[in-house]
GUMIDREN-751008 format. One line per field, with one value per residue (C-alpha): x negated, y, z; residue number from 1; residue in one letter. Coordinates in pm, 1 decimal. Each point is the difference from the previous one (the first is absolute). Last residue first. Layout:
// GUMIDREN-751008
px = (X/...)
py = (Y/...)
pz = (Z/...)
nr = (NUM/...)
rest = (A/...)
This chain:
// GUMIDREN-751008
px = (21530.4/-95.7/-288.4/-121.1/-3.6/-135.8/-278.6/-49.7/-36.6/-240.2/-220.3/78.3/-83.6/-392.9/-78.9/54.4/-259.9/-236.0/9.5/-47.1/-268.5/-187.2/155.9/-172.5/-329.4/24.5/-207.2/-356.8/-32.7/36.0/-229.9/170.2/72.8/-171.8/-254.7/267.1/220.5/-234.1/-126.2/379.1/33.2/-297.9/85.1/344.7/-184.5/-152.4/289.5/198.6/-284.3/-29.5/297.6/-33.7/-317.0/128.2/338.0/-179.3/-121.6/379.4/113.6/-256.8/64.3/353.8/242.1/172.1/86.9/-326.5/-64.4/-56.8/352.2/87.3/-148.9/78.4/158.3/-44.1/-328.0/-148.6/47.4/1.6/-322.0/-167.6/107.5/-169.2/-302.2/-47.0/19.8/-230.0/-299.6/28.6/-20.4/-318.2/-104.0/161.0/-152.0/-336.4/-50.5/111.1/-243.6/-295.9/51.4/307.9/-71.5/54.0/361.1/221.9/-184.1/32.6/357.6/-17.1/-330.4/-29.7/-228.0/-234.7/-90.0/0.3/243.2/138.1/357.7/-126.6/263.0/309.6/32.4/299.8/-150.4/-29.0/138.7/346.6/43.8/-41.8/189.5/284.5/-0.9/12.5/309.4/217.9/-84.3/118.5/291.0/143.0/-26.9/195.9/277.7/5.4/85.2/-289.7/-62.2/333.3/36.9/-322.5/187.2/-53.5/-317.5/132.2/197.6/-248.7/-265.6/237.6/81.0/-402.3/11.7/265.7/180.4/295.6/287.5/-314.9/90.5/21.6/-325.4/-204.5/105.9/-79.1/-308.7/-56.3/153.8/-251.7/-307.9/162.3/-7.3/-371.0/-96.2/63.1/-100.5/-287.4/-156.5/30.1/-190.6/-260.9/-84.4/50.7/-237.1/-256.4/-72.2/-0.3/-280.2/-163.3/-61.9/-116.3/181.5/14.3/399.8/76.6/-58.1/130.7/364.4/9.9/-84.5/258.6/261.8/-113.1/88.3/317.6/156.5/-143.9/190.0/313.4/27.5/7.8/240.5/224.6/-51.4/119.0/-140.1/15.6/144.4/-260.7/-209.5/75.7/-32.9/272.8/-15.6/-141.7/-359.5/-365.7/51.2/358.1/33.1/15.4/-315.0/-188.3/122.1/-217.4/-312.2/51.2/50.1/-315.9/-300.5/137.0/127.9/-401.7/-131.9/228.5/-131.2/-306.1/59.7/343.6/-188.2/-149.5/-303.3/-223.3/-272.0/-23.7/41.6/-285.1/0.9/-293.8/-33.0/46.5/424.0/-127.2/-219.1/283.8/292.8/-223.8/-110.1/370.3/69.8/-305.7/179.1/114.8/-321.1/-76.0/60.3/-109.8/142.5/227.7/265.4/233.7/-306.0/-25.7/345.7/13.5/-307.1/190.0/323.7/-210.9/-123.9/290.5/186.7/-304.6/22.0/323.0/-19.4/-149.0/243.1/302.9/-17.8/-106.7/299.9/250.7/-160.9/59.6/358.6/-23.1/-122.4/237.1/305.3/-164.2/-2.4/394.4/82.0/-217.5/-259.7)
py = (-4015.0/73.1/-290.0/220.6/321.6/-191.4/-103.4/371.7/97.9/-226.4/55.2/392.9/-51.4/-165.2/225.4/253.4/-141.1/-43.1/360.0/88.1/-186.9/198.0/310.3/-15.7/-181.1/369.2/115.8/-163.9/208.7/-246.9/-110.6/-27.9/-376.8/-189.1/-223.7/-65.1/-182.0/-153.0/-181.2/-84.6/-116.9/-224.1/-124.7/-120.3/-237.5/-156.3/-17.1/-196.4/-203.3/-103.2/-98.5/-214.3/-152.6/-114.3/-100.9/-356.8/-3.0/-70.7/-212.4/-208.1/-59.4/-83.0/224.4/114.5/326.9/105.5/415.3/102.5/208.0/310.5/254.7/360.3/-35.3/-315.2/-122.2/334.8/240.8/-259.8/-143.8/384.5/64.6/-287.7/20.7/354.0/-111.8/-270.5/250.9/166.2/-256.7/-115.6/349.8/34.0/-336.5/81.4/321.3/-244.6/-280.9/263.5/383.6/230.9/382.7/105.8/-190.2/234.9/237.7/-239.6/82.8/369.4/106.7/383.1/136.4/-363.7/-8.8/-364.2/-23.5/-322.1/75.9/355.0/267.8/129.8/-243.3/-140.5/-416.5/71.8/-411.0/158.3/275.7/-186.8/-329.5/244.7/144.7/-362.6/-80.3/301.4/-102.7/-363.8/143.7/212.5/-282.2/-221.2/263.2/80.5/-444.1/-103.0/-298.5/-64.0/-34.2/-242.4/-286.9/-169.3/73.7/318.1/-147.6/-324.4/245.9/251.1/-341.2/-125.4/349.3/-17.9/278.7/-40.8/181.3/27.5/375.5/36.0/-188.4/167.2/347.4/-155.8/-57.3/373.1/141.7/-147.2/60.2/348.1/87.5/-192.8/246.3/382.4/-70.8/-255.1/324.2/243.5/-309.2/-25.0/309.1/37.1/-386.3/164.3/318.9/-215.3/-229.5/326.3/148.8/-329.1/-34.4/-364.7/-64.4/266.9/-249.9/-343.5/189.7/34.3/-361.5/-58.8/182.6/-121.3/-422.1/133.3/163.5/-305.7/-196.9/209.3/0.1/-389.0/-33.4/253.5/-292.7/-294.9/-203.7/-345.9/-131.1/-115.0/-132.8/-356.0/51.6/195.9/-116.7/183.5/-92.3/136.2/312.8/48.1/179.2/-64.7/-171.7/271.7/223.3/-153.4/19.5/326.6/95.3/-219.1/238.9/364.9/-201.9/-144.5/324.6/173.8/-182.4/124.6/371.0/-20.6/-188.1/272.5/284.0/233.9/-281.1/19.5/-376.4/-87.1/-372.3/-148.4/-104.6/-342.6/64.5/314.4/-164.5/-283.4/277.7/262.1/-312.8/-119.0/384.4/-49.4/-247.5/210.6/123.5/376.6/248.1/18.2/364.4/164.7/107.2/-274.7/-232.5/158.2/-37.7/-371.8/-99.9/133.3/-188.3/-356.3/51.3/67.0/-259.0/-257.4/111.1/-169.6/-304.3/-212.8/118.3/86.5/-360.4/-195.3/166.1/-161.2/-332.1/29.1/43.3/-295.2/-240.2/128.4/-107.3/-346.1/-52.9/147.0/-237.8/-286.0/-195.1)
pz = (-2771.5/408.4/-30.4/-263.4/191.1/309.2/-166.4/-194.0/347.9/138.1/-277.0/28.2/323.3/-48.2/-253.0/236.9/225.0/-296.2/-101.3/389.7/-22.2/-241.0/120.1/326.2/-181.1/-133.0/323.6/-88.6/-319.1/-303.5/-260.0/-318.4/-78.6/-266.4/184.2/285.3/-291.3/-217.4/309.1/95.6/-313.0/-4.7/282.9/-107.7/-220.4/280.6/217.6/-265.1/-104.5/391.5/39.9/-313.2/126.4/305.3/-79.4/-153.4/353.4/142.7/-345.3/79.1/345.6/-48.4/219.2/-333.7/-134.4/26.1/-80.1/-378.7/36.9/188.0/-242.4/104.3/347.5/275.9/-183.9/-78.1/210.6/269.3/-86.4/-80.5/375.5/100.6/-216.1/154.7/320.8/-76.4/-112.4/369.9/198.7/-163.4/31.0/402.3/58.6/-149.1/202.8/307.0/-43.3/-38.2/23.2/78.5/90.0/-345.2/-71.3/9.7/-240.9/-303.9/-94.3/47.5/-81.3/-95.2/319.6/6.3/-357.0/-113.1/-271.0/-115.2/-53.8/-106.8/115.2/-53.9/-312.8/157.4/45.2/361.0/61.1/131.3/-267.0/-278.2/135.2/64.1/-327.0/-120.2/236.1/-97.4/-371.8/46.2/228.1/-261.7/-268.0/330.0/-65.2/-331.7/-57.8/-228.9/133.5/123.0/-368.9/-88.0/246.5/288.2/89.2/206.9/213.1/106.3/115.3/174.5/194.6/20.7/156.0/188.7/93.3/-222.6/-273.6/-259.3/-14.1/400.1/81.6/-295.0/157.0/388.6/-179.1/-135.6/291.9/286.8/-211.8/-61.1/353.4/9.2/-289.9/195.7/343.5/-154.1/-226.4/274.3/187.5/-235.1/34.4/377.2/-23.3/-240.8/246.4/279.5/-143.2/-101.0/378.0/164.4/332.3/-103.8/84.7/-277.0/-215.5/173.2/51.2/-395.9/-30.6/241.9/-169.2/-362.9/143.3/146.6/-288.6/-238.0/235.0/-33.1/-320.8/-82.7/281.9/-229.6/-249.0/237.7/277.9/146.1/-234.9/-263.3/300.3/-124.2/-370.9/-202.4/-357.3/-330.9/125.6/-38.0/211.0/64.5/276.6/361.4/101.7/-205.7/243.2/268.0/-193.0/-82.5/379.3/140.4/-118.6/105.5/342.7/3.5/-94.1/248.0/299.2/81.2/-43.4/180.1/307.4/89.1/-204.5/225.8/-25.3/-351.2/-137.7/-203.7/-169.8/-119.0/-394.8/-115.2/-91.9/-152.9/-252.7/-63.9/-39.8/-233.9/-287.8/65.7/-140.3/-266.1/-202.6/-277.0/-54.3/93.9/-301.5/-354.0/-38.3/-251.9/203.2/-107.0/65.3/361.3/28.7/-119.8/209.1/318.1/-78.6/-70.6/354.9/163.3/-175.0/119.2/353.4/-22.4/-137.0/276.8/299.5/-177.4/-229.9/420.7/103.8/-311.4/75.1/357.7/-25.0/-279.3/271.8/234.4/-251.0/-17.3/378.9/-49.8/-289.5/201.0/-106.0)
nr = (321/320/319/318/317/316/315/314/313/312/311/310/309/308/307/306/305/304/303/302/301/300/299/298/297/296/295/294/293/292/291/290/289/288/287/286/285/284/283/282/281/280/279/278/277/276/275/274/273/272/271/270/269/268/267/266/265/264/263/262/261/260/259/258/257/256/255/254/253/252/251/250/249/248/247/246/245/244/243/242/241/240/239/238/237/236/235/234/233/232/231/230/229/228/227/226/225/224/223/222/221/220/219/218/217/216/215/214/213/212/211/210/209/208/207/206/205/204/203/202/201/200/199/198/197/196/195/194/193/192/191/190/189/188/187/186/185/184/183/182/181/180/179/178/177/176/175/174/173/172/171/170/169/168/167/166/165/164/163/162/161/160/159/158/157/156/155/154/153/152/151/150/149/148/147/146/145/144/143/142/141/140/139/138/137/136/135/134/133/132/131/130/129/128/127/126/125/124/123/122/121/120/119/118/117/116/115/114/113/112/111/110/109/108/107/106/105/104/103/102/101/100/99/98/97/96/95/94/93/92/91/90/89/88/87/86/85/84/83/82/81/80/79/78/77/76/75/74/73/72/71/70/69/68/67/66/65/64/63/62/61/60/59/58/57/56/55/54/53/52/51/50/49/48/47/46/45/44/43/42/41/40/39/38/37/36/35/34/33/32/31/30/29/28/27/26/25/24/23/22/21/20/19/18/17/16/15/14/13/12/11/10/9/8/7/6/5/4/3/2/1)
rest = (X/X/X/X/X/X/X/X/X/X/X/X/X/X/X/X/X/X/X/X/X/X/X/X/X/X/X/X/X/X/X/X/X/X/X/X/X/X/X/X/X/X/X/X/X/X/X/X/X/X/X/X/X/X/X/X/X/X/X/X/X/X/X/X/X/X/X/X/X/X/X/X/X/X/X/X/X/X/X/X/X/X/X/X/X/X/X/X/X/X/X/X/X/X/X/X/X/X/X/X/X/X/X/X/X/X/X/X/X/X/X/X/X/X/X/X/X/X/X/X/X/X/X/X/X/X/X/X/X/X/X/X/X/X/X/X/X/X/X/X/X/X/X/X/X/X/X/X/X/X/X/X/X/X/X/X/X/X/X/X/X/X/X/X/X/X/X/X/X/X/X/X/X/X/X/X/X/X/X/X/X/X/X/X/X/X/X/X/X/X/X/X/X/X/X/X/X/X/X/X/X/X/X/X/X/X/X/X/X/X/X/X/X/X/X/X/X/X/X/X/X/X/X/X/X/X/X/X/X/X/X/X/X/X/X/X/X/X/X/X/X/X/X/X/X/X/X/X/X/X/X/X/X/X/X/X/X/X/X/X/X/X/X/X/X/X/X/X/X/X/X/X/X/X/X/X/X/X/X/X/X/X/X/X/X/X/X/X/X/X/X/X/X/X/X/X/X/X/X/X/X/X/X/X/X/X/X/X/X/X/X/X/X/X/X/X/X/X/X/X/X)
């Protein structure tokens, strides 16, 4: 076989981990809220439970809807799975489409995968599903900026735009580690993953009232194969972003150092340790937060923007001495 048959291999090895696991970190962050809240909650398997029944069910499209309607589950669906080709899923070394993008990249698909989602809402005609996507859009305006910032941030302190590069630089030793500059992008990126996934307490994550949904709003009018692609799409966007939080910034070790197959699915488990265990403090988190009125996401983000300039800042301070 081939190094670059062998390198494809491992591509698809690292899709088929976003693709299985996912649903399954959505599901095991529900149960942990509900138990935080002192509730039994659904079973931790429930959101493949959701996928399977909805990928039986008939599709309605409303007849006033176009192409954006139709399409946006499947752009909503494909984006994770395309950035997960770029960063360091499973393995400490570039793979074959390592290059082909770098962090802001990262941003910028996540940009375009919200914008049509947001187009697919207001698309319907129906009343709420515009209501969620200018909601969710004052939210977008104000987190894809800092999307942009935070990884062009982590780009500038690790001195590339790689992520299997930013990777490598920060796994070198326990001092860059704890250089004030990537600490500042850590909590820059964390606030962002909080605002981005509606995990602000400004309103119930899994609320159902029509007039306060945010999040869940968008996607009223879709049913069958593409209500399950914008979920399933959904749950690996935020294993992506927790991926690159954690693999390129807080712990960047655990991943295969070697192309061997073992050592590839022996990085399985200990990703998903890591991602597991920061679950549970992203669940403590949200369940201890104030609730917030919908307009301080503003100065939310804002925090994490600046966040993101003093970290470029104190970078160039240091290089300066």
């Amino acid at each position: 076989m081939s190094a670059l048959t062998h390198y494809l291999l491992i591509n698809l090895v690292q899709v088929a981990f976003l693709l299985i696991f996912a649903p399954l970190l959505e599901g095991v962050l529900v149960r942990l809220e509900e138990i935080i809240q002192g509730k039994r909650g659904p079973s931790i398997f429930q959101p493949y439970r959701d996928v399977a029944k909805l990928f039986a069910k008939d599709e309605i499209i409303p007849a006033q809807s176009t192409w954006i309607f139709r399409f946006a589950p499947l752009i909503h669906f494909a984006m994770p799975i395309f950035v997960a080709l770029l960063i360091p899923v499973l393995t400490a070394y570039p793979l074959f489409f390592a290059f082909m993008g770098e962090m802001v990249a990262v941003g910028f698909f996540f940009a375009l995968s919200g914008f049509f989602v947001a187009l697919a809402a207001m698309d319907t005609g129906n009343v709420y599903g515009s209501m969620g996507a200018s909601r969710t859009r004052m939210v977008g305006f104000l987190a894809e900026p800092v999307f942009i910032m935070v990884f062009f941030s982590v780009s500038y302190v690790a001195n590339s735009t790689i992520p299997y590069a930013v990777n490598a630089a920060w796994a070198e030793s326990w001092a860059s580690m704890l250089q004030p500059a990537h600490l500042l992008v850590i909590v820059a990126f964390l606030m962002l993953i909080l605002a981005d996934e509606g995990r602000i307490p400004v309103d119930s994550a899994s609320g159902k009232v029509e007039i306060a949904m945010i999040g869940h709003s968008k996607t009223l009018e879709y049913s069958g194969t593409g209500a399950a692609l914008m979920k399933w799409g959904g749950a690996m966007k935020f294993m992506v972003l927790l991926i690159v939080f954690l693999n390129v910034l807080v712990t960047p070790w655990g991943l295969a150092a070697t192309t061997a197959w073992s050592d590839v699915f022996f990085a399985i488990p200990k990703v998903l340790a890591k991602i597991f265990a920061f679950i549970v403090v992203l669940a403590v988190i949200e369940m201890s937060l104030a609730k917030l009125r919908l307009f301080r996401i503003s100065e939310f983000l804002a925090t994490a923007f600046v966040l993101c300039l003093f970290a470029m800042s104190v970078r160039l301070v240091g290089i300066g001495i």
